[in-house]
GUDODREN-344458 format. One record per residue: residue number from 1; residue in one letter; x, y, z of N, C-alpha, C in turn. Coordinates in nm, 4 decimals, padded with zeros to 6 digits. Layout:
N
<NUM A <X Y Z> <X Y Z> <X Y Z>>
...
This chain:
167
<1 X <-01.9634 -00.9708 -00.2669> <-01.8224 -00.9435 -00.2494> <-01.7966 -00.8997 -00.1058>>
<2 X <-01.6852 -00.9495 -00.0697> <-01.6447 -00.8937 00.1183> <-01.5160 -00.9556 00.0795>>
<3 X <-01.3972 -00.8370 00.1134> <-01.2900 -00.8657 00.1467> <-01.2759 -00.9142 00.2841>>
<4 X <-01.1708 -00.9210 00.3188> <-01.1442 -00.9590 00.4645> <-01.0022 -00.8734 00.5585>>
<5 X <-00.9994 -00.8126 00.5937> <-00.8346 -00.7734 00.6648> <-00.7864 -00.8785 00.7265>>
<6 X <-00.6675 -00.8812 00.6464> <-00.6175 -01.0439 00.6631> <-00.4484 -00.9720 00.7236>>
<7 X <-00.4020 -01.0792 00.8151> <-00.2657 -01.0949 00.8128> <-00.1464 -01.0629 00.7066>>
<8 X <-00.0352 -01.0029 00.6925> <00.0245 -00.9978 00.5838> <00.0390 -01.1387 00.5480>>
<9 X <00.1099 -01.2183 00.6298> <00.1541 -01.3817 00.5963> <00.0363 -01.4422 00.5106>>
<10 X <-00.0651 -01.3894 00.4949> <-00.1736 -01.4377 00.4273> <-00.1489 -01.4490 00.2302>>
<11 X <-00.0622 -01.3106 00.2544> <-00.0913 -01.2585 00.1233> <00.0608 -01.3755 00.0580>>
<12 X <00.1287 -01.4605 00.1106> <00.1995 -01.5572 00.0556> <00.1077 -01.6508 -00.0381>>
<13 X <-00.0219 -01.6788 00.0081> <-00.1439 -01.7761 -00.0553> <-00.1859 -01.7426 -00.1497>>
<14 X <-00.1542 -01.6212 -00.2208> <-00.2017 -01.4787 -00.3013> <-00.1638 -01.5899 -00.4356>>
<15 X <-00.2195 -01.5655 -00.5299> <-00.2156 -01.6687 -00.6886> <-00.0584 -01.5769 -00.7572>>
<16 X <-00.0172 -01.6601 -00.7876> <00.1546 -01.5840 -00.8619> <00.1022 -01.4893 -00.9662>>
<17 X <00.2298 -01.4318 -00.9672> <00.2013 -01.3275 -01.0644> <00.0977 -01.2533 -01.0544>>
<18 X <00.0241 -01.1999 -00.9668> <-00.0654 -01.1182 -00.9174> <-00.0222 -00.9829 -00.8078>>
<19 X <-00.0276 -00.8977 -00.8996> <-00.0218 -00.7243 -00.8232> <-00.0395 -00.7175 -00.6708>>
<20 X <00.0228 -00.6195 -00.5907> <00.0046 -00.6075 -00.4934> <-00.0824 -00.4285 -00.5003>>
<21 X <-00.1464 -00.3667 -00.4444> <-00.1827 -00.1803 -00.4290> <-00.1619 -00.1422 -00.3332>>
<22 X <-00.0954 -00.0555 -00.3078> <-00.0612 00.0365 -00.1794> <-00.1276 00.1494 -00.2012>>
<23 X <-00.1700 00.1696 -00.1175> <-00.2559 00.2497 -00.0350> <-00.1741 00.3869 00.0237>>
<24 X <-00.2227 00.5462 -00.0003> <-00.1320 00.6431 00.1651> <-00.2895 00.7078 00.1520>>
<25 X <-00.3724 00.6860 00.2579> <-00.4883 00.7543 00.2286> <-00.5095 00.8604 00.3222>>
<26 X <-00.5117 00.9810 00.2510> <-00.5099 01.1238 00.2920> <-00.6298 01.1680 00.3004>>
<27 X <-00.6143 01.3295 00.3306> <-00.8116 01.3645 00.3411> <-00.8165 01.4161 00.2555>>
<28 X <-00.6960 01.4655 00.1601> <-00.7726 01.5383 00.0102> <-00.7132 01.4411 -00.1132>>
<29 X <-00.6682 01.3334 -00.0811> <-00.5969 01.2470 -00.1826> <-00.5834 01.1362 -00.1345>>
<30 X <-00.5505 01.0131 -00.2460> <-00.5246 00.8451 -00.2209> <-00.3838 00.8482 -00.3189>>
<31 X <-00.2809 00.8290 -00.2486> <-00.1719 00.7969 -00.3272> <-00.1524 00.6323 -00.3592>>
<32 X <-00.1400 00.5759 -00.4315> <-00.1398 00.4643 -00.5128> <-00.0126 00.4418 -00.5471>>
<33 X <00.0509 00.2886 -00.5386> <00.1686 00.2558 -00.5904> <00.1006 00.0824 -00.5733>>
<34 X <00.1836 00.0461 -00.7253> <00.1318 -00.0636 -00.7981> <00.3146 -00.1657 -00.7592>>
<35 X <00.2397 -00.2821 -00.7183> <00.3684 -00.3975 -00.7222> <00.4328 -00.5012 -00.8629>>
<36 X <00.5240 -00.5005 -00.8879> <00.5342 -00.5542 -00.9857> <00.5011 -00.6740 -00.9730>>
<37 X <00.4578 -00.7722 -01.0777> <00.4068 -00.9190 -01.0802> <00.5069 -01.0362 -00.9815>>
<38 X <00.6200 -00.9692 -00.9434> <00.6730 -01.0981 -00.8772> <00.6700 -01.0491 -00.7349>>
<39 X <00.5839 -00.9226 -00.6964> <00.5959 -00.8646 -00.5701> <00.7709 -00.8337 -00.4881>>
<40 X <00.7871 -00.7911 -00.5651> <00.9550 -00.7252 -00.5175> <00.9820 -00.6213 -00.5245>>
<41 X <00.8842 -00.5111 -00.5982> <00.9263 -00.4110 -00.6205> <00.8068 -00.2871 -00.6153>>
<42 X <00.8051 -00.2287 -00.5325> <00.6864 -00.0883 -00.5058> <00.6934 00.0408 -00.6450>>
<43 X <00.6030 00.0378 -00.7072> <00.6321 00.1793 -00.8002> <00.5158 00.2691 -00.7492>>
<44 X <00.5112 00.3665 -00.7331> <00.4179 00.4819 -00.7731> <00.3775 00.4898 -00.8606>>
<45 X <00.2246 00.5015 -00.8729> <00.1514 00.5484 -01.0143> <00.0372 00.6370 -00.9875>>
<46 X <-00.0196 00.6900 -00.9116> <-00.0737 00.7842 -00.9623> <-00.1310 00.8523 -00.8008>>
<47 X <-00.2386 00.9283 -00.8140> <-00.2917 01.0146 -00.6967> <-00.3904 01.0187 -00.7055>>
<48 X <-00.4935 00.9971 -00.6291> <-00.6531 01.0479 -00.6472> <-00.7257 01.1465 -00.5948>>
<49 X <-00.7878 01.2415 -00.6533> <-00.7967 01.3348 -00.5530> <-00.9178 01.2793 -00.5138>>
<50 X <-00.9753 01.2784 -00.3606> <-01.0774 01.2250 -00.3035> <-01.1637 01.3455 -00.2985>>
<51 X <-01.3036 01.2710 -00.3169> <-01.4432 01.3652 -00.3729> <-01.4934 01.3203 -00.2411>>
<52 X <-01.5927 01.1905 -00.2444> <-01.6795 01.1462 -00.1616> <-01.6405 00.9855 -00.1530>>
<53 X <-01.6648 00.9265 -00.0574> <-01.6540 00.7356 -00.0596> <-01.7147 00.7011 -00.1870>>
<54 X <-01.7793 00.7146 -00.2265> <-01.7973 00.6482 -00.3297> <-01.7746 00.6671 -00.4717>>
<55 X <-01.7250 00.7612 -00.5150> <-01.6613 00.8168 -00.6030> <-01.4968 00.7712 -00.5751>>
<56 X <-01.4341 00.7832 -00.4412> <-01.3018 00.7525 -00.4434> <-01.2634 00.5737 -00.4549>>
<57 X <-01.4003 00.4826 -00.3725> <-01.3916 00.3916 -00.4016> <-01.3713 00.3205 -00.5285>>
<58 X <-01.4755 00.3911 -00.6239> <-01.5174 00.3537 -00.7410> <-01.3572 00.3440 -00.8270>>
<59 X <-01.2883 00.4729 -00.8459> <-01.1696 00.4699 -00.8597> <-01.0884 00.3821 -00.8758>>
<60 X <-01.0442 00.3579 -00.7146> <-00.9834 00.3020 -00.6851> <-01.0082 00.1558 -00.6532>>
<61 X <-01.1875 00.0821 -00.7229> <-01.1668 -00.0454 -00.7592> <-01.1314 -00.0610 -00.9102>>
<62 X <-01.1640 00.0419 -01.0058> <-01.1550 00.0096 -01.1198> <-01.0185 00.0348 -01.1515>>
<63 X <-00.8663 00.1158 -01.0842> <-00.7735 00.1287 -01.0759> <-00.6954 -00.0709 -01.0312>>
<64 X <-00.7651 -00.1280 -00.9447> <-00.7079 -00.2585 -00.8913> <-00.7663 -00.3324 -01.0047>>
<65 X <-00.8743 -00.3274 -01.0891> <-00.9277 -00.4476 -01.1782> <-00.8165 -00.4003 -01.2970>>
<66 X <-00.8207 -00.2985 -01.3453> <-00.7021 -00.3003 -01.4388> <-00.5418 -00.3613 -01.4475>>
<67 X <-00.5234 -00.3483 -01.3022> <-00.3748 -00.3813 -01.3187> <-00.3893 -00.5536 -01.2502>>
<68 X <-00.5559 -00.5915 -01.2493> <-00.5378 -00.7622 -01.2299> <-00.4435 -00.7894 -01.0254>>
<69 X <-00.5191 -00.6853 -00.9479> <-00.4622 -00.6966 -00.8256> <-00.5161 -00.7220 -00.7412>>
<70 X <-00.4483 -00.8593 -00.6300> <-00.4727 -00.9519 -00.5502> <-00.4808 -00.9313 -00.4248>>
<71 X <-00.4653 -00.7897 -00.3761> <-00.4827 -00.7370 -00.2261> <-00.3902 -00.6279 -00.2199>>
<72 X <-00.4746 -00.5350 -00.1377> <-00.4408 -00.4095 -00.1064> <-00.3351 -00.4201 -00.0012>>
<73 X <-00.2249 -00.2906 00.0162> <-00.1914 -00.2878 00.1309> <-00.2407 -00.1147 00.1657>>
<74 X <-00.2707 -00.1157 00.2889> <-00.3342 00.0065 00.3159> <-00.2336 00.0820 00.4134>>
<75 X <-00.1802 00.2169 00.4300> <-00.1370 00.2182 00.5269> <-00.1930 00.2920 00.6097>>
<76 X <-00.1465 00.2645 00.7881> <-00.2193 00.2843 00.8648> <-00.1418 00.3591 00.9689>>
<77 X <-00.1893 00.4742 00.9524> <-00.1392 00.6268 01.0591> <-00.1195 00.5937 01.1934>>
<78 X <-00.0332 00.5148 01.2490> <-00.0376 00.5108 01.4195> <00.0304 00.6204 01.4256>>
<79 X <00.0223 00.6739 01.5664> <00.0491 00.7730 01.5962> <00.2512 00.7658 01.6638>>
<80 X <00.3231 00.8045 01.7026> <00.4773 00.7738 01.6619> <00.5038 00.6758 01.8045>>
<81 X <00.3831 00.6758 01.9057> <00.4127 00.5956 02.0564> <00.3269 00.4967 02.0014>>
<82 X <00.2878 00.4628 01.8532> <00.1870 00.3170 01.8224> <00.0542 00.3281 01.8856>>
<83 X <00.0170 00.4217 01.9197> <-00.1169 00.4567 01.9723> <-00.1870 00.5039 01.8808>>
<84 X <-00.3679 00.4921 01.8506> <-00.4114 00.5558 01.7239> <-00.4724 00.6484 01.7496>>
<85 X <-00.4884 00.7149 01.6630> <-00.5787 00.8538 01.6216> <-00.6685 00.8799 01.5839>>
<86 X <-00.7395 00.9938 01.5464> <-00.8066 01.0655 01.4364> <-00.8020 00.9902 01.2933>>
<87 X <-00.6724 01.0077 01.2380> <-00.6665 00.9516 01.1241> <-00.6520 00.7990 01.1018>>
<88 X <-00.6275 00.7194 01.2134> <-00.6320 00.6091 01.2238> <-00.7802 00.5373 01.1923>>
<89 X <-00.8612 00.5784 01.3023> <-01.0238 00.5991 01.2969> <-01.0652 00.6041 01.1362>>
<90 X <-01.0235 00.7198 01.0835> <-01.0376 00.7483 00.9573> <-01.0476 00.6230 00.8706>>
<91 X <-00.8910 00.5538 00.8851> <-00.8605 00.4819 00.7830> <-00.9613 00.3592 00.8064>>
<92 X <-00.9612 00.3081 00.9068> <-01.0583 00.2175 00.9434> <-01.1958 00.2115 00.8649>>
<93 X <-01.2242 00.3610 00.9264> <-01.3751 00.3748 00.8690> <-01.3592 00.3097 00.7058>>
<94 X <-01.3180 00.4145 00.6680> <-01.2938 00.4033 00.4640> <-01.2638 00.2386 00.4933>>
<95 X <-01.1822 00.1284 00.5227> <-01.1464 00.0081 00.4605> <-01.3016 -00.0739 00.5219>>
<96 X <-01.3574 00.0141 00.6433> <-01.5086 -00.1004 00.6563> <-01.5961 -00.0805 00.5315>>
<97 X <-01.5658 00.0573 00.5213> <-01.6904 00.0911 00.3701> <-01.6493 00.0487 00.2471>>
<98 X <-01.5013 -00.0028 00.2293> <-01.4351 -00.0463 00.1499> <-01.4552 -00.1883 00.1028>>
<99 X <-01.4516 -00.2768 00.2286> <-01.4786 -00.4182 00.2443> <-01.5635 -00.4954 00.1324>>
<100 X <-01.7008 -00.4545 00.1895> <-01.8086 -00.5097 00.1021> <-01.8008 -00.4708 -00.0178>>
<101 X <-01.7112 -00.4184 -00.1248> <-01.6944 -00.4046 -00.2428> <-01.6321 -00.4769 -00.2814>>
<102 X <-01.5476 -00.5511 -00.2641> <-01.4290 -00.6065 -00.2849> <-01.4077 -00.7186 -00.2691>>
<103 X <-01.3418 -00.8494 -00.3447> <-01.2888 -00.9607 -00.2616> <-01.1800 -00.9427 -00.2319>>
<104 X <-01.0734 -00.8407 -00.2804> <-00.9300 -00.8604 -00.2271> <-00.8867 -00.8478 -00.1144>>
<105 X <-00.8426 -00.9457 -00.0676> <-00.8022 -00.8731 00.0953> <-00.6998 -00.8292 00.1106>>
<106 X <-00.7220 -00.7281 00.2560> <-00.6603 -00.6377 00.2649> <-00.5662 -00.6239 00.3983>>
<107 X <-00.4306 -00.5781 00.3898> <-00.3715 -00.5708 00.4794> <-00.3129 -00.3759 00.5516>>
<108 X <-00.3285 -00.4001 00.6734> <-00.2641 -00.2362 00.7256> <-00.1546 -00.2709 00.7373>>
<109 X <-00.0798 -00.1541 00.6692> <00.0576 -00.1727 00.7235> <00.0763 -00.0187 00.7926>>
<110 X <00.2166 -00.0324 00.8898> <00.2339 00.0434 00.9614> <00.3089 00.1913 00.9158>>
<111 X <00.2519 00.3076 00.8395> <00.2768 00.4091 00.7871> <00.3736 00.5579 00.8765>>
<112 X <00.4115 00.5045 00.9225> <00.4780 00.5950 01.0440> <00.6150 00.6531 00.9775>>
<113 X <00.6174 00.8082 00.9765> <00.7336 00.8024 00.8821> <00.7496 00.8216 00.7275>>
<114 X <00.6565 00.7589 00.6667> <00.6562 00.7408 00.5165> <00.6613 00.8466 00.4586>>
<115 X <00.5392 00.9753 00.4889> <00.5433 01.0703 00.4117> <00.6562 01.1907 00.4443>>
<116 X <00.7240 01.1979 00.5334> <00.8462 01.2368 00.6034> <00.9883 01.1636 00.5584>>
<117 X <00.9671 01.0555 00.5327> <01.0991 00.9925 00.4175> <01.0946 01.0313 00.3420>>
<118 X <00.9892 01.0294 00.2317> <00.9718 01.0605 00.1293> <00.9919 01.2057 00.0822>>
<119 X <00.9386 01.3166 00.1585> <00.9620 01.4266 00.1617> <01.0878 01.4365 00.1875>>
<120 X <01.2234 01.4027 00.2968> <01.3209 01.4524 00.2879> <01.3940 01.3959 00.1719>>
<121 X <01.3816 01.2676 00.0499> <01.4265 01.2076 -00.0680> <01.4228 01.3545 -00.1484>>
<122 X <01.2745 01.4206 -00.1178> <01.2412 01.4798 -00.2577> <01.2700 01.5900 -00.2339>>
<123 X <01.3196 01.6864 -00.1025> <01.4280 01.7800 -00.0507> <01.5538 01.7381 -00.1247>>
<124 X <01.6169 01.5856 -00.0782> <01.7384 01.6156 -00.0960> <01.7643 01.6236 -00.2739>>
<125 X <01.6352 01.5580 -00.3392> <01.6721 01.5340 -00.5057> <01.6929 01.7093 -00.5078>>
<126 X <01.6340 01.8001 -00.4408> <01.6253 01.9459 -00.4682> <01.4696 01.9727 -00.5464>>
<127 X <01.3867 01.8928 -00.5598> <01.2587 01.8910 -00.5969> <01.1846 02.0242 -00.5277>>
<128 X <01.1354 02.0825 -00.6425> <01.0531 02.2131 -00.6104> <00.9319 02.1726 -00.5020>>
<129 X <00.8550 02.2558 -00.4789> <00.7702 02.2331 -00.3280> <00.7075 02.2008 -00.4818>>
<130 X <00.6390 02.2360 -00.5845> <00.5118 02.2304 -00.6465> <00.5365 02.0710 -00.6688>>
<131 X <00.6928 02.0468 -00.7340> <00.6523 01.9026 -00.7537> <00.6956 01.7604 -00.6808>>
<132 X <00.6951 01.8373 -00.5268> <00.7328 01.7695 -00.4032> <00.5533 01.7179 -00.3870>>
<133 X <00.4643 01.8575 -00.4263> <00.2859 01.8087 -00.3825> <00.2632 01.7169 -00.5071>>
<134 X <00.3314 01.7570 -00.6031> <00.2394 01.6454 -00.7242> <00.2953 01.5097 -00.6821>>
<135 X <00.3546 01.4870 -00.6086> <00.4528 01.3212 -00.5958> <00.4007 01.2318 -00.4496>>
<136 X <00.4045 01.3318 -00.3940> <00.4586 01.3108 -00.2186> <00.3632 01.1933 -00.1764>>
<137 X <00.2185 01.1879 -00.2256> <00.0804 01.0852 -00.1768> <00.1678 00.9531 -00.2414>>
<138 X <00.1872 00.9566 -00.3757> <00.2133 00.8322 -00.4806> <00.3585 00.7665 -00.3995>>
<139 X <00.4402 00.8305 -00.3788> <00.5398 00.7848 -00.3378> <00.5426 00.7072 -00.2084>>
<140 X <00.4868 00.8152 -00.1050> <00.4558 00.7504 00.0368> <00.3723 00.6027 -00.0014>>
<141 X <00.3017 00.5678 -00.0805> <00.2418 00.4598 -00.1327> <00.3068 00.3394 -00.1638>>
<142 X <00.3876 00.3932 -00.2189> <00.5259 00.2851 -00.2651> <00.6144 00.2786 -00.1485>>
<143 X <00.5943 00.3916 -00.0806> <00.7122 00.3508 00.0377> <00.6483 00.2452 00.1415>>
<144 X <00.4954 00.2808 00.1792> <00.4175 00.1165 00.2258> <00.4556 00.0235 00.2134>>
<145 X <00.3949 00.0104 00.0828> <00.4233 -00.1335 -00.0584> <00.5401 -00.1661 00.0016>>
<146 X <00.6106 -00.1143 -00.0453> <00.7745 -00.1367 -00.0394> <00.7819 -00.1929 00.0866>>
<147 X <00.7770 -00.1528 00.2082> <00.7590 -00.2108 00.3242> <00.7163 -00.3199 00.3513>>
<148 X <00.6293 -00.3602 00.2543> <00.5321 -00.4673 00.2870> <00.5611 -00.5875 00.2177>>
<149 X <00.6218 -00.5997 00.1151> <00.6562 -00.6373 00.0019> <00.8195 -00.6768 00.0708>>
<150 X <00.8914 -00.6044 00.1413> <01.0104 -00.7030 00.2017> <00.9568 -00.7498 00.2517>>
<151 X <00.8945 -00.7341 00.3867> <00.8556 -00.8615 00.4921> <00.8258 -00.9734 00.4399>>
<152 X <00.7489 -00.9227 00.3257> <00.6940 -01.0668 00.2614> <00.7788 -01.1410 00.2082>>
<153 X <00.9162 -01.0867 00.1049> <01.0323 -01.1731 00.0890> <01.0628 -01.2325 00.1631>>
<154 X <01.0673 -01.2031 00.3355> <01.1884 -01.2350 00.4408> <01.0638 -01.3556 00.5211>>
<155 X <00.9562 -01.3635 00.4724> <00.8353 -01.4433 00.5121> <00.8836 -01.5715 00.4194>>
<156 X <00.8515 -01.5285 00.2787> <00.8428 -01.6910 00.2251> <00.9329 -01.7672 00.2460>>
<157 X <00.8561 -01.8712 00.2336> <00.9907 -01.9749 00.2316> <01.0751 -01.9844 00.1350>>
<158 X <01.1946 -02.0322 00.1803> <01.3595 -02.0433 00.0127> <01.2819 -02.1624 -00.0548>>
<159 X <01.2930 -02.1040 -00.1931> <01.2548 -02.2348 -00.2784> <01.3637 -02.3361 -00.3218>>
<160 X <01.2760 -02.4557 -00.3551> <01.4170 -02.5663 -00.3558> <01.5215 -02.5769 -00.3760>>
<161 X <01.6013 -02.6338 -00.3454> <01.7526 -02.6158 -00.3860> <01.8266 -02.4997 -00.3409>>
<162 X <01.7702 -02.3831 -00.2796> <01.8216 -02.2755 -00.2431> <01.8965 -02.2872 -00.1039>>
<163 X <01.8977 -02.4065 -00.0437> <01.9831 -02.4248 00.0655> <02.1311 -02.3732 00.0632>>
<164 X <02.1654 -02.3576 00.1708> <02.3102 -02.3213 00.1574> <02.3997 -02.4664 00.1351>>
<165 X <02.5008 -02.4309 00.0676> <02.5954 -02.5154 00.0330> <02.7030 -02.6068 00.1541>>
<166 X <02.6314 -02.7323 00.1735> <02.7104 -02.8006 00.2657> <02.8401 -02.9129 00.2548>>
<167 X <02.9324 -02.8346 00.2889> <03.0790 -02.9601 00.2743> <03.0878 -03.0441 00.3165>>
């Protein structure tokens, strides 16, 4: 098994009806959000608390074989001038050790922001701090996805007949 970090435009080649996983990978948690089968829509589902690589891997392949999913999207911490980091490094590392487990390939998307949207959503719902921490990884996850998952609408091509109407 070897995934590959592929292009998003890649993931158009992806078999229908096949899941997308988003990725917010933290140093004490993996927030997770699952795509619905027609890839249009980011949900949150769950949090992992991270032990060791291989314990979090393990997880989080047997989390993608369940829901039948065709490539990860990972997101990826640039720093706010697009320059990388510490945690950038990080993420890298984890998706090389990640790779050889896996065939799904995998895309970074650009995470800048996410957990800071998300947090001011769950301010403004009036969400307690306790269950601002139980949410905040899963959501930022979906807010990826979600990210990733338009481009990809605004990527494919219109299917037939969807032309605009000419007089």
């Amino acid at each position: 098994m070897t995934s590959a970090i592929v292009p998003l435009e890649s993931f158009l080649d992806l078999p229908a009806h096949a899941r997308l996983l988003g990725l917010d990978l933290g140093t004490k948690t993996i927030g997770l959000a699952l795509s619905d089968v027609e890839r249009r829509i980011a949900t949150p589902l769950e949090t992992i608390q991270r032990v060791k690589f291989g314990v979090d891997a393990a997880a989080l392949l047997k989390i993608a074989a369940k829901y039948s999913v065709a490539g990860l999207v990972i997101g990826l911490p640039l720093n706010m001038d697009g320059s990388e980091g510490p945690r950038v490094q990080s993420t890298r590392a984890f998706v090389r050790n990640l790779s050889p487990l896996t065939d799904q390939p995998i895309v970074f998307w650009d995470e800048r922001m996410s957990t800071l949207a998300v947090t001011r959503t769950l301010l403004d719902a009036d969400a307690s701090r306790a269950k601002r921490a139980a949410v905040v990884d899963k959501m930022a996850a979906a807010y990826i996805l979600q990210g990733a998952l338009d481009r990809l609408t605004r990527l494919a091509p219109a299917p037939e007949g969807d032309e605009e109407f000419e007089a």
